[in-house]
C-alpha positions in Angstrom: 42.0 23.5 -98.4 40.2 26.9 -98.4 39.8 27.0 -102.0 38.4 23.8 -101.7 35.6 24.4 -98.8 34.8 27.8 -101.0 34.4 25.7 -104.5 32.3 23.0 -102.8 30.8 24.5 -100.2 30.4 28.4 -100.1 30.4 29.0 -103.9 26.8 26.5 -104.3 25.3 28.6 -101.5 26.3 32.4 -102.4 26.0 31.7 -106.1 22.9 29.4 -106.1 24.2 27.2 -108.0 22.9 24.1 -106.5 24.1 21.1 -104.9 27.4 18.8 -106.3 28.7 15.7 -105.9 31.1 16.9 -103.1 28.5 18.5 -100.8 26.0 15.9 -101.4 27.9 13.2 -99.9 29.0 15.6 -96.6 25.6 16.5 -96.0 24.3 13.1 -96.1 26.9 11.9 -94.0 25.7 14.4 -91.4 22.1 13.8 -91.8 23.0 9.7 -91.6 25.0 11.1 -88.5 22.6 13.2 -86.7 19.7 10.3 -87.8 21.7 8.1 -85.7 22.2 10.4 -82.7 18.4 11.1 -82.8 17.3 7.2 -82.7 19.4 7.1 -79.7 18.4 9.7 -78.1 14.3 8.8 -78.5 15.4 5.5 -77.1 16.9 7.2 -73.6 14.2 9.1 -73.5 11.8 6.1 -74.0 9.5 8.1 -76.9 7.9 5.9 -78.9 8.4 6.2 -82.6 5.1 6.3 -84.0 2.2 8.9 -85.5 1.8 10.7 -82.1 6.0 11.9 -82.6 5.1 12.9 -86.2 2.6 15.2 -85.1 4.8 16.7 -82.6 7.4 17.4 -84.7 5.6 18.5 -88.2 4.6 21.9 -86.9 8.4 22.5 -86.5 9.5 21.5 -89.3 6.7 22.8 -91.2 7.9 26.2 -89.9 11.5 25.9 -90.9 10.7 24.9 -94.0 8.6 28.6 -94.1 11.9 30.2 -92.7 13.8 28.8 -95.7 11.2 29.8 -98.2 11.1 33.2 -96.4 14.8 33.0 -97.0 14.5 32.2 -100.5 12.4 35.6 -101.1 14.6 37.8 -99.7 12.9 38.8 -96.4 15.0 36.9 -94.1 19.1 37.0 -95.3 21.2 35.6 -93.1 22.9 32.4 -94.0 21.6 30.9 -91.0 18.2 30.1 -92.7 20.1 28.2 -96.1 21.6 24.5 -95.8 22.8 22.9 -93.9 22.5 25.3 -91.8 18.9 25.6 -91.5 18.7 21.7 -90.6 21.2 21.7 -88.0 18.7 24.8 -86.0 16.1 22.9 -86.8 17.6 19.7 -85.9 18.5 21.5 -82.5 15.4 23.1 -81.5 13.1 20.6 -81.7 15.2 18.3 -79.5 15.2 20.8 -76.9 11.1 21.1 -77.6 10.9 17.6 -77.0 13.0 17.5 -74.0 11.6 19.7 -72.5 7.8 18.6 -73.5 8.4 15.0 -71.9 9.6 16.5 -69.3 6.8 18.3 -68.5 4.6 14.9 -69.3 6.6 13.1 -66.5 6.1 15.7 -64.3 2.4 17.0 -64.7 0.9 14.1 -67.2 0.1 16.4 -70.2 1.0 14.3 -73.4 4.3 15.6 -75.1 2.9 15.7 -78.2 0.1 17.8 -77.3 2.6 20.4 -76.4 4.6 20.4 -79.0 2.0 20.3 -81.6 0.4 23.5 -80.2 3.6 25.4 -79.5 4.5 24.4 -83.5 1.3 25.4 -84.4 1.3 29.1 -83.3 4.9 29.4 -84.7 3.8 28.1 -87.8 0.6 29.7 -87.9 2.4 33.3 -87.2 5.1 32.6 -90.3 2.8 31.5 -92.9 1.1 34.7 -92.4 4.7 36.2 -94.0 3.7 34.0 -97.0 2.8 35.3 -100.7 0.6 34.1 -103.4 1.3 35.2 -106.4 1.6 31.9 -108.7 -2.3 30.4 -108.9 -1.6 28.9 -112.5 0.5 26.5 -110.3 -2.1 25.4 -108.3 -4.0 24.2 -111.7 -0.9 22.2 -113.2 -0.5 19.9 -109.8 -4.2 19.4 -109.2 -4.4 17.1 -111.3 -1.5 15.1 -111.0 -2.6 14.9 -107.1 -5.8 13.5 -108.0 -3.9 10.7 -110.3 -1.6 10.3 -107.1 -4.4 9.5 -104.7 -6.4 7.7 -106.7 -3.0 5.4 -107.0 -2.3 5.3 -102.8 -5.9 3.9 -103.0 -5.3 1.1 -104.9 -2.1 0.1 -103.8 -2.2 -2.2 -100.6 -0.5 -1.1 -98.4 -0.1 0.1 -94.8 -1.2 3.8 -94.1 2.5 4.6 -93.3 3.7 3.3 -96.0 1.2 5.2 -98.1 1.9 8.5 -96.6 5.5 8.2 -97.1 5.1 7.3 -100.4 2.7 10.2 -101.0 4.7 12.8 -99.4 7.8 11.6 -101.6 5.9 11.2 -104.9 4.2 15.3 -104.1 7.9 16.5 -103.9 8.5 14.9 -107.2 5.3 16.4 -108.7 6.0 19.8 -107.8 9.5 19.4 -108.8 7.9 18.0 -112.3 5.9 20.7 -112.8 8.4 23.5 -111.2 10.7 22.6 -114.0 8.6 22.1 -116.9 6.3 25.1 -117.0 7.8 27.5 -114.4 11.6 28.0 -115.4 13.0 26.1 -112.3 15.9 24.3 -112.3 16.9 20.9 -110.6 19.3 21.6 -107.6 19.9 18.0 -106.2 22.5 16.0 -108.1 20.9 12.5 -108.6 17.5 14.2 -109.7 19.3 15.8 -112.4 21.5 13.9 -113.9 18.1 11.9 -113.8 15.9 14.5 -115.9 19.4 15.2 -118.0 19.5 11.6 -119.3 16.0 11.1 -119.8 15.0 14.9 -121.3 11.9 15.8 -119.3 11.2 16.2 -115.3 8.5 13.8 -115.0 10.9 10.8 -115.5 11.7 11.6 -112.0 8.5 10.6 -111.0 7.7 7.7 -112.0 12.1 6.7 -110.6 10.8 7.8 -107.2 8.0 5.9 -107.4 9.7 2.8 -107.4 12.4 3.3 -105.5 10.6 4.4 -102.6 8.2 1.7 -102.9 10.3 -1.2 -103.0 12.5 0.6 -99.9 9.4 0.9 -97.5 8.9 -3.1 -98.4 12.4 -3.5 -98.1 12.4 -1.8 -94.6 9.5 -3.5 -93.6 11.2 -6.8 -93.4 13.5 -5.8 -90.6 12.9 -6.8 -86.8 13.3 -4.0 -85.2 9.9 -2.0 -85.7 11.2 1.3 -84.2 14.2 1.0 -86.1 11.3 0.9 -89.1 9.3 3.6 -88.3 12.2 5.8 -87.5 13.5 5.1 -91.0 10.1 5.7 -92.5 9.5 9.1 -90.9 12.9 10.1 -91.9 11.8 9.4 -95.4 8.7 11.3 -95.2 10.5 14.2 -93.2 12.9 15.0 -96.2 9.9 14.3 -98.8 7.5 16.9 -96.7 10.7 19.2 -96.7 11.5 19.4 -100.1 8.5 19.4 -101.4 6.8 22.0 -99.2 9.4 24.3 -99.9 9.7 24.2 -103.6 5.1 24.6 -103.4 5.9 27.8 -101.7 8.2 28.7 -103.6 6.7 28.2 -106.7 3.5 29.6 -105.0 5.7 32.7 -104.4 7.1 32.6 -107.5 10.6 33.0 -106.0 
């Protein structure tokens, strides 16, 4: 049993090597798990699911995604900052914000998400400053794929939430694209790269992603519950603005 955890689970993180098939499916049992542990909890605590709860929680997440990239580069080294690790502190601490934000809305009538966006804020503000530029060339190889990627999300009819999501999603897959093809990354998801291993080039991914996440968001649409909705669509974005954040920074860094 040991041998196992190490090959499947220890190995990938102290070796780099990337996520299998094994891992994979644990971790997104855990994040299915802690998803529906989270919806319950917003329910008992009566918080709406909408854009004011996004912009609470992005500065957070924002800033663990900085942790991990700071990680990544050498300046921070304990395993605490790698996954899952890093999403289960992450996971924690902004519960305990939020707690303790609505809390203080009950009690003195100063929106939660006020709080918790400025409190995010400062963290975040403080760790980007730990953040290196190194990489510009990258910046001129996703320009323009951006620019294709609006000018899409403006002709597409759709619902601003459903656009963002989509756009958050389809970023990550750009700056994946790009990390690959001109920068020497590598692929570290499973399904992504047995993706761009079939099809022989990292931008097949894109164009996948597209649709899948598309017809998903319409798919989600249809279903009664609205919160339920939302919830599902911010979960989306949330793992989109994750992984694609990190790997900019990282390529940024060149790390």
């Amino acid at each position: 049993m040991s041998s196992f955890f190490e090959k499947y689970f220890v190995e990938p993180i102290i070796q780099k090597e990337g996520y299998n098939i094994v891992n994979t499916l644990f971790y997104s049992f855990i994040f299915i798990l802690f998803a529906f542990l989270t919806f319950e909890l917003l329910k008992k605590l009566k918080v709406k699911i909408n854009r004011e709860l996004f912009l609470a929680i992005t500065p957070f997440i924002l800033s663990f995604i900085v942790l991990r990239v700071l990680k990544d580069a050498g300046i921070l080294t304990s395993y605490v900052f790698v996954t899952p690790n890093i999403w289960l502190l992450s996971f924690f601490s902004i519960i305990i914000f939020l707690s303790l934000s609505i809390l203080v809305e009950r009690k003195f009538k100063i929106p939660y998400y006020k709080m918790m966006f400025i409190t995010g804020f400062i963290i975040l503000s403080f760790l980007l400053g730990m953040i290196q530029i190194k990489n510009i060339l990258a910046i001129i190889y996703i320009i323009p794929f951006l620019f294709v990627l609006i000018l899409l999300l403006t002709l597409i009819k759709d619902s601003v939430e459903n656009k963002f999501t989509l756009g958050i999603q389809i970023f990550d897959s750009i700056v994946t694209a790009v990390s690959i093809n001109w920068f020497g990354y590598e692929e570290q998801h499973v399904l992504p790269r047995i993706i761009i291993e079939k099809t022989g080039t990292p931008f097949s991914f894109i164009f996948v992603k597209f649709f899948v996440v598309y017809i998903s968001l319409k798919i989600i649409d249809q279903h009664e519950d609205k919160q339920l909705s939302n919830f599902i669509k911010l979960l989306i974005a949330i793992l989109g603005l994750a992984t694609g954040l990190r790997d900019l920074l990282r390529l940024l860094w060149y790390v």
